[in-house]
N, C-alpha and C positions, 0 to 999 in steps of 0.2 A: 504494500500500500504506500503510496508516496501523497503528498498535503502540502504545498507552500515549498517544495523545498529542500520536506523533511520525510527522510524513510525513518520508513515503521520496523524492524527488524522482524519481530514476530510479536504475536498478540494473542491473547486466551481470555477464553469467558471466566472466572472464578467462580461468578453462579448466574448460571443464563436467565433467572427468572428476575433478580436484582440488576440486570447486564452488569458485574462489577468485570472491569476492564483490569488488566495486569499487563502491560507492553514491555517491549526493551527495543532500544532504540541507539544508534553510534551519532546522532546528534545533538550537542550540545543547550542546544536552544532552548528553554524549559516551555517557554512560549508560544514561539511555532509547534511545539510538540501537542504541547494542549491545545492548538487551534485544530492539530491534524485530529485529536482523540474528537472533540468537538462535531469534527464536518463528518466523519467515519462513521462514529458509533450515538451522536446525539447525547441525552440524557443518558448518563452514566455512573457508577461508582470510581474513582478513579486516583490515582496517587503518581506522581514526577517525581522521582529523585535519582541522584546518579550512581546508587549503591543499591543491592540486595536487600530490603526493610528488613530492621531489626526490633527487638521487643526494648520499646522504650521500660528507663526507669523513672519518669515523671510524668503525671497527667494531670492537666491542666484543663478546665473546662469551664465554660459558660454554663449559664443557668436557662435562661428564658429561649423558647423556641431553639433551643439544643439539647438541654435532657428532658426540659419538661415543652409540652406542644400551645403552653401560653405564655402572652404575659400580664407577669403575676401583676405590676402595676394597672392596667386597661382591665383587669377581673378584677381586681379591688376597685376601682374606678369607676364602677358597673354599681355596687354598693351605694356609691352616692349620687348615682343617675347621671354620671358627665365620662363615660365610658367612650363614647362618638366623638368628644374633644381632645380628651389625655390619650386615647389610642392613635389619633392624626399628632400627634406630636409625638409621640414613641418611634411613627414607622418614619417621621421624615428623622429622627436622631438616627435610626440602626439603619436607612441610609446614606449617612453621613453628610446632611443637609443643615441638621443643629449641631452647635456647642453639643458635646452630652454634657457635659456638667450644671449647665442654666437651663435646658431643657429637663434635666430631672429635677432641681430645684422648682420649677416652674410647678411640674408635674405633681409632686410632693405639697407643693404650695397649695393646687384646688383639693389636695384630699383635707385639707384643715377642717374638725371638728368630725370625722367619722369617728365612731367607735371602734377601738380595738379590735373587739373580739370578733368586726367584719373578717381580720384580716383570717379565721379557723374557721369562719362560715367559709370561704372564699377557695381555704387549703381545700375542706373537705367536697363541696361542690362542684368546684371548677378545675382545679390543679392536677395534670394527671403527669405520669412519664412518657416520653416518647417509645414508641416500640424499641427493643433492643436496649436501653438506657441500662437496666440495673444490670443484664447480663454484660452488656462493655466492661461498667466499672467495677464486680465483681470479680470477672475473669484476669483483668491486667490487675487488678488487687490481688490474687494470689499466686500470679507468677510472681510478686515482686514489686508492684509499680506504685510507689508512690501517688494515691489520687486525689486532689485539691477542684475544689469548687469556687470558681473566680468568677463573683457576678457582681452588676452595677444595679442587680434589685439588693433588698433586705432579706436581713438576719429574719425576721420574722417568718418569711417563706424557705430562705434557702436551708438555714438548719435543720427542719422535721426531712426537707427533701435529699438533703446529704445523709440521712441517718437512713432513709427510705432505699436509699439507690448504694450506698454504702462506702460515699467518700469518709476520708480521714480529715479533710479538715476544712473551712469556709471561709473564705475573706468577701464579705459585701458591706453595701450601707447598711446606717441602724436608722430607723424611724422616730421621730422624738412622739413623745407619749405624756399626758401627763392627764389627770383625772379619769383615765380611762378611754381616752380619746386622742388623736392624731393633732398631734402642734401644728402640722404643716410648716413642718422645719426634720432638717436630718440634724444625727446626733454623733459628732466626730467626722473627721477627715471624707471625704467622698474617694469610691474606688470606681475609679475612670480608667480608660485605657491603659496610660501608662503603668498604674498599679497593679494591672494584669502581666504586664510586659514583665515588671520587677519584680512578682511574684513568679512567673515560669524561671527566670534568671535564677533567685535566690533556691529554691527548691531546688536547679540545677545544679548547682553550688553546691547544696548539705549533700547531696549525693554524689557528689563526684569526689568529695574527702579521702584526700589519699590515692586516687587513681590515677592514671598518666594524661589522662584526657576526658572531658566531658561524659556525662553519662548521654544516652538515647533520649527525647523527649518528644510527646506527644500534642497539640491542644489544639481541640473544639471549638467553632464559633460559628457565628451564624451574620452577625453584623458589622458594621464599621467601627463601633467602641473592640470588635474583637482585632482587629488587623493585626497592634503591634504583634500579640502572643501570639497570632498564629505563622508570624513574618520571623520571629524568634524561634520556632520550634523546629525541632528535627524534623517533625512532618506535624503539617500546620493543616487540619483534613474541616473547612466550610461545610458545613451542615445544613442542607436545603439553604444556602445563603443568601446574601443579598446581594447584587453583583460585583461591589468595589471588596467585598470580602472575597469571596470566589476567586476574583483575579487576582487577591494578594495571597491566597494558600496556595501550597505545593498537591495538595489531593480536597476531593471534593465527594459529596455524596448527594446523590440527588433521584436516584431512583429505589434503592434499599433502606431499613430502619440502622440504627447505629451499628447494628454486629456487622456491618461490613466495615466498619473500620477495624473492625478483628479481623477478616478477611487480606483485606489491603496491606494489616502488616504480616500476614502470613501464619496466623495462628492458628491451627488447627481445632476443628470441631471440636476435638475428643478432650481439646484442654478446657473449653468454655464451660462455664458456669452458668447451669441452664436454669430460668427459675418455676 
C-alpha cells in the first residue's frame, strides 16, 4: 500500500471487528504515516511509534469522556437547570477554543448555591464507565503499572471513580463547599494542562529510580487540556478525541472501547483482567 509518499511495509487487523490496525512501516514520517493509516483503513484503533510497544510503567489518564462516557460538570449542571449553557462552554474548552482555567472558573461560578449532595444524586444517576475502563486499569495494575487519574473535574467525582475502576491515586480540582452547598468558587490551586504534563513527568521520575533510562509511559485523553500528557508520553493513545488532541497523540482509538489500548501495546488476552 503506498499514501503520500509513504509505504506501508505490512499491516494486520488485531481485531477485525474493532479494525484495531498494527502497521510497520521504513518511513520516518509519523505524519504522513497516519495520513496513509487515515485514507486506507478510515476509523481505526491505531498507534505510530518507531519501536516494538512495550508494557508501560506509568498510566496516566483523564477523567471525563475517557474513562467515564460524561461530563461530570454538564450532569451536575443539569441539577440546577443550566446544563445547555455550562455544556456549550465545556465543549468549546476541550476544543481548545477557551482558556481552561477561566472557562472552568466560569463554569464553577453558575453552579453557586446547589446542594452538595446533587453532586451523589449525579455519581449515582448519571456517571457510568466507558466500556473497557476498569478492565484497562486493572490489567496494567497488575503487570506492574503505576495508575494515576489526572483530571480538570473534582475530587468529589473522581475519587468514588478511581476507587470504582481501580486507580492508585487522583490529582483534580476540589469544589469549595460551605453550608452544605457549592460557593461557586474552587478550593486550592487549579489542575490545568500543565499539571497533567508534571504529573506524567514526576511519576516518570519515582519510577525510573535507579534505572539507566526512563521507565515506558502510557496517557489517555480525549481533549485539548489533555495534549501536553499525551505529547509527553511514550504513547500518548486520544480516546474518541477531539481533533487538535488526535493530531497531537502518537495512537488513537476510535472505533473499539478502551481494551484496545491493551491490544495496541501488545498485551495478551490471557493476561487481562476481565470483570
Amino acid at each position: 500500500m503506498e499514501q503520500a509518499g509513504t509505504q506501508l511495509a505490512s499491516a494486520a487487523l488485531l481485531d477485525a471487528g474493532a479494525q484495531t490496525v498494527q502497521l510497520g512501516s521504513p518511513d520516518s514520517d509519523a505524519g504522513v504515516l497516519r495520513g496513509a493509516i487515515d485514507a486506507h483503513f478510515g476509523a481505526s484503533d491505531g498507534l505510530v511509534c518507531d519501536h516494538e510497544p512495550i508494557l508501560p510503567k506509568v498510566f496516566i489518564s483523564d477523567m471525563d469522556s475517557t474513562m467515564i462516557g460524561q461530563e461530570c460538570i454538564d450532569e451536575l449542571a443539569d441539577f440546577a437547570g443550566l446544563k445547555a449553557k455550562i455544556a456549550d462552554i465545556t465543549e468549546r474548552a476541550m476544543q481548545g477554543e477557551l482558556d481552561f482555567e477561566s472557562a472552568l472558573r466560569e463554569r464553577v461560578g453558575l453552579l453557586k448555591g446547589l446542594r452538595e449532595s446533587a453532586v451523589d444524586d449525579c455519581l449515582a444517576e448519571r456517571i457510568r464507565p466507558m466500556p473497557g475502563a476498569r478492565v484497562l486499569v486493572q490489567t496494567l495494575r497488575k503487570l506492574g503499572c503505576r495508575t494515576v487519574l489526572v483530571t480538570g473535574g473534582f475530587h468529589h467525582f473522581a475519587d468514588p471513580i478511581a476507587a470504582m475502576l481501580g486507580f492508585e491515586h487522583v490529582v483534580g480540582n476540589r469544589l469549595g463547599v460551605a453550608d452544605g452547598k457549592l460557593t461557586g468558587e474552587l478550593a486550592g490551586p487549579v489542575v490545568d494542562s500543565s499539571v497533567k504534563k508534571a504529573t506524567l513527568i514526576a511519576e516518570v521520575e519515582a519510577a525510573s529510580a535507579g534505572l539507566e533510562r526512563p521507565v515506558a509511559s502510557l496517557a489517555t485523553g480525549d481533549g485539548a487540556n489533555d495534549i501536553p500528557m499525551l505529547v509527553e508520553a511514550t504513547y500518548g493513545l486520544a480516546y474518541y478525541a477531539k481533533p487538535k488532541a488526535r493530531a497531537a497523540a502518537n495512537g488513537w482509538v476510535e472505533r473499539g472501547d478502551l481494551t484496545s489500548v491493551l491490544r495496541l501495546l501488545g498485551i495478551d488476552e490471557q493476561d487481562w483482567v476481565l470483570d
